[in-house]
MARTOR-736451 format. One record per residue (C-alpha): x, y, z. Coordinates in steps of 0.5 Angstrom, whole numbers, padded with zeros to 4 digits, always signed. Each point is the difference from the previous one (the first is absolute). Last residue first. Layout:
XYZ ...
//
This chain:
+0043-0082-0039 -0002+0007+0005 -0006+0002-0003 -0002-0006+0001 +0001-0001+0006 -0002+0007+0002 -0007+0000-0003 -0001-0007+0005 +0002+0004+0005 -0006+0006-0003 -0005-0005+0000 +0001-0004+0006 +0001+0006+0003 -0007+0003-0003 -0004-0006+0003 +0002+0001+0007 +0000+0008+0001 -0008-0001-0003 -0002+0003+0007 +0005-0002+0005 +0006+0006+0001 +0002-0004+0006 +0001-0007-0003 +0004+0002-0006 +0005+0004+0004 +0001-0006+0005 +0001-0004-0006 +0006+0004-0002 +0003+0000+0005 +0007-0002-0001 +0002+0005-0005 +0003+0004+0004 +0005-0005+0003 +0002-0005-0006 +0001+0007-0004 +0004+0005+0004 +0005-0007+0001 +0001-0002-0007 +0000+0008+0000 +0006+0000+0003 +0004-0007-0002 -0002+0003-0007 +0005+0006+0000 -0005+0007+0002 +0000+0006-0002 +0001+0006+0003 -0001+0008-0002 +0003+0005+0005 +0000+0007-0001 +0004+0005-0001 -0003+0005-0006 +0002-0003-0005 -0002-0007+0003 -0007+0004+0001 +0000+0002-0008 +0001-0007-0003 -0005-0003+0006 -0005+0006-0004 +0002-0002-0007 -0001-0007+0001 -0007+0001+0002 -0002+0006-0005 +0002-0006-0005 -0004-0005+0004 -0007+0005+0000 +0001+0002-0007 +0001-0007-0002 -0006-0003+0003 -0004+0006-0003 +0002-0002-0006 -0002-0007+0000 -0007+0001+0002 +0000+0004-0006 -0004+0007+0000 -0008+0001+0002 -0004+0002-0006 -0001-0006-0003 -0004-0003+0007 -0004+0006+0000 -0002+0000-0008 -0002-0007+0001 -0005+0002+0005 -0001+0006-0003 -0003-0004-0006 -0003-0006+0005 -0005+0006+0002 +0002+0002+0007 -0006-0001+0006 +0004-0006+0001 +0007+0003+0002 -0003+0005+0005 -0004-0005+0003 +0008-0004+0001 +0004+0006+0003 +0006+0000-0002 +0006-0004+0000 +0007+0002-0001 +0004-0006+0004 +0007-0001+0005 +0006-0002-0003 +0004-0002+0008 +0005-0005+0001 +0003-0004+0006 +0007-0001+0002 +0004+0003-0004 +0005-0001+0005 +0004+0005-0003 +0004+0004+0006 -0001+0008+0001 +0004+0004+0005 -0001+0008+0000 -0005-0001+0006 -0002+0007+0002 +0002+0003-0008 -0002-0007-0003 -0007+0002+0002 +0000+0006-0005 -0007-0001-0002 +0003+0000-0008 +0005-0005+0003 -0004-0005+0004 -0005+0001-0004 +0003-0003-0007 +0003-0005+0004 -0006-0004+0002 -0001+0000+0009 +0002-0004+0005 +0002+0002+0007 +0005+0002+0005 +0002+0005+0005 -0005+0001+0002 -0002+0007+0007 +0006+0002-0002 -0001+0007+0000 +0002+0001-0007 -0003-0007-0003 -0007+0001+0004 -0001+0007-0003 +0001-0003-0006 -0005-0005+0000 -0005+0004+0002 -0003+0000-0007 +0001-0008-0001 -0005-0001+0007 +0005-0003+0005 -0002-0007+0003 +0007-0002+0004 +0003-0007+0000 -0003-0007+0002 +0006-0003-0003 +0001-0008+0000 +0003-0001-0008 -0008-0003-0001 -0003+0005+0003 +0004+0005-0004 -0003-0002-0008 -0007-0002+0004 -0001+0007+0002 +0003+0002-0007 -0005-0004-0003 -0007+0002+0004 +0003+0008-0002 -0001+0003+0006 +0006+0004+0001 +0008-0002+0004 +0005+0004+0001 +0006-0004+0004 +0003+0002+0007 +0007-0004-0001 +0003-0005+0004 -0004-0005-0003 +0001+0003-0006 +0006-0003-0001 -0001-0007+0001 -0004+0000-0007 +0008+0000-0003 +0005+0003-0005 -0005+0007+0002 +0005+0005-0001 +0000+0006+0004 -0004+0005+0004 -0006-0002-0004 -0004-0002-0006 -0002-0006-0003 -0004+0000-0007 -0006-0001-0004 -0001-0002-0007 -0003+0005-0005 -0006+0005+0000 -0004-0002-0007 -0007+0001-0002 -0004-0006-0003 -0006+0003-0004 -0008+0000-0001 -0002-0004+0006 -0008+0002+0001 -0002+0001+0007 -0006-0001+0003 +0002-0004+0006 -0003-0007-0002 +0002+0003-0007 +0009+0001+0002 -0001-0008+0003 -0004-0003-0006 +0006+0004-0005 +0007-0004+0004 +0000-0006-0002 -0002+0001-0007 +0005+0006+0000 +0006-0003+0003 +0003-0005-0005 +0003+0003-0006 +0002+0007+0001 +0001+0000+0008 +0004-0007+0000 +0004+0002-0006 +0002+0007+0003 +0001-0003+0007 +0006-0005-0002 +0004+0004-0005 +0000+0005+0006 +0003-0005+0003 +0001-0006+0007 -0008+0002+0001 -0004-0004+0006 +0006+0003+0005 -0005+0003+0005 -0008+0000-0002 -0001+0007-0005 -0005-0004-0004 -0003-0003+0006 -0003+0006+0002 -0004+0000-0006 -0005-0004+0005 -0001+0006+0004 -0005+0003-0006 -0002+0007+0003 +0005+0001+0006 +0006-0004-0005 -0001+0005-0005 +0004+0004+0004 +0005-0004+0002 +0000-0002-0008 +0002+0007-0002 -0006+0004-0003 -0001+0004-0006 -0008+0001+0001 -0005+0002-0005 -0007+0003-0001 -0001+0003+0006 -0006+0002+0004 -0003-0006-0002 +0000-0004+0006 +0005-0005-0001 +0006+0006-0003 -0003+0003+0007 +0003-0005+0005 +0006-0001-0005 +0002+0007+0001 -0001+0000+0008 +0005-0006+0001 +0004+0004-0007 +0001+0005+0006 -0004+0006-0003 -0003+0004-0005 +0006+0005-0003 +0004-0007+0003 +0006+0002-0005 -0004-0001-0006 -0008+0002-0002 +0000+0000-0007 -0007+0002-0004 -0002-0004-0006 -0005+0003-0004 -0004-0004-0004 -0005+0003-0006 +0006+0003-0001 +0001-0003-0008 +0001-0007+0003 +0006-0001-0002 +0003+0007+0002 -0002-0001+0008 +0002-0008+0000 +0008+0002-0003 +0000+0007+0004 -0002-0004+0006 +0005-0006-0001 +0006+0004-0001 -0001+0003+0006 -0002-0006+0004 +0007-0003-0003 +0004+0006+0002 -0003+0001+0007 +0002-0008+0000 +0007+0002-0003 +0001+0005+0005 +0002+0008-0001 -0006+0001+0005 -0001-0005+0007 -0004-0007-0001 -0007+0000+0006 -0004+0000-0005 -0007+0002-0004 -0004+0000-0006 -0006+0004+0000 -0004-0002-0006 -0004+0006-0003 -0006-0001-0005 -0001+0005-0006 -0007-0001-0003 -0004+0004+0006 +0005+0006-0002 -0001-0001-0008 -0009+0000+0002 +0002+0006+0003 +0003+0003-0005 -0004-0002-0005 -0007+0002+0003 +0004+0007+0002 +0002+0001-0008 -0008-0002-0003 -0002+0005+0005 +0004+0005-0002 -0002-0002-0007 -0007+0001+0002 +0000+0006+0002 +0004+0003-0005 -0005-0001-0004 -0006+0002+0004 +0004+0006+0000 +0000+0000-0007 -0007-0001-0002 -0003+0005+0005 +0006+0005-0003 
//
């Protein structure tokens, strides 16, 4: 009987050491966005945690943490470069608060396509860009994807002109700053989650925004009148936290990378979800814009006439880094 219990013993022990031992193996990494459900940047995060967490047989787990469970994406990436979160999907603006130079990728009229901006990213940023994410201890894992940024109001915006009569919205964004200083406008700083307050009381009734939030957000309600100056564009990154990175083994570096879904797919959820969206808020009364050439050839020479400004401002490695990234478009663009 001795003899047995000593047994049983032991091979309880056994099972407690086992366990405990599977507990420390398995390693969570916190993903975190501020991306809304029923989304394709929540469908991607989600089809990426499945892929890495059965890819390495549990020894990671990958925790999702989207519709700003942890924060503004300010507060995310703050966290993402101290290690208490693995991974951020950002939009450039927000990334802009970490690495300011990645501000110039949403500099007014840089792009004229969709087609334009897909080649510039996958062929020529990485190098350009991965000193500037290490220096913030951040590792570049993917391009994210928002769209071109349009301008709404009361009315359709044939001319900048108008919106000197108009109370228009502006953010912090360094681009979109130097997008309205060079129509003219001062406008009204209004964080995003009081904008539409500020719509109904009439506090702005203007601003820029990309397509997607201005329906979804219901933006277009308060100000039902949307024109494509497709004036800047905005992919945001995936990146994660880079001492987190290193204390990976290669193999599950390459596992990571493997287990997120195709850039390209991403990019064709968000625009398809784009054009459906102006599909159903045309259906539902709104009014969508677009511009003869003569109009955006004016939208275009008056916004984009500040570039150089936008350079010196941001400062650090902004010079360097534009000189690569014109150079990408150009050849891009031949």
């Amino acid at each position: 009987m001795k003899l047995k219990t000593t047994l049983m013993n032991g091979i309880a022990g056994a099972v407690l050491a086992m366990t405990a031992v599977a507990a420390q193996a398995e390693t969570e990494l916190r993903w975190a966005s501020s991306a809304p459900a029923g989304t394709p940047w929540v469908a991607h995060s989600e089809a990426f945690a499945e892929a890495f967490n059965e890819a390495t047989g549990g020894e990671y787990n990958v925790a999702l943490f989207n519709g700003s469970q942890l924060g503004t994406e300010v507060d995310v990436l703050k966290q993402v470069t101290r290690g208490r979160i693995a991974i951020g999907a950002v939009s450039t603006p927000g990334m802009a608060t970490q690495v300011p130079e990645v501000s110039l990728l949403s500099a007014p009229y840089l792009f004229n396509s969709a087609e334009e901006v897909d080649c510039v990213y996958d062929n020529h940023l990485t190098d350009a860009l991965n000193p500037l994410f290490e220096a913030r201890n951040l590792k570049l894992l993917q391009w994210n994807e928002l769209g071109f940024a349009n301008m709404f109001g009361p009315e359709r915006l044939a001319s900048p002109d108008q919106l000197g009569e108009m109370k228009v919205r502006v953010n912090v964004s360094p681009a979109a700053k130097n997008f309205y200083d060079a129509l003219g406008i001062n406008g009204i700083y209004i964080p995003f989650s009081e904008m539409t307050p500020a719509l109904q009381t009439g506090l702005i009734e203007a601003g820029s925004i990309q397509n997607i939030l201005y329906v979804a957000m219901g933006f277009g309600k308060a100000a039902p009148h949307l024109t494509l100056t497709n004036h800047s564009h905005d992919s945001g990154m995936i990146v994660m936290n880079l001492d987190i990175w290193k204390k990976m083994s290669a193999e599950d570096q390459a596992k990571l990378m493997a287990a997120l879904p195709a850039q390209n797919g991403l990019r064709s959820g968000v625009r398809g979800m784009d054009a459906y969206l102006i599909g159903e808020f045309k259906k539902a009364g709104g009014q969508v814009y677009d511009l003869t050439d003569e109009e955006m050839a004016v939208w275009r020479e008056r916004g984009g006439s500040k570039h150089a400004q936008l350079v010196e401002e941001i400062g650090g490695g902004a010079e360097a880094f534009w000189a690569d990234l014109t150079k990408a478009v150009a050849e891009c663009r031949n």
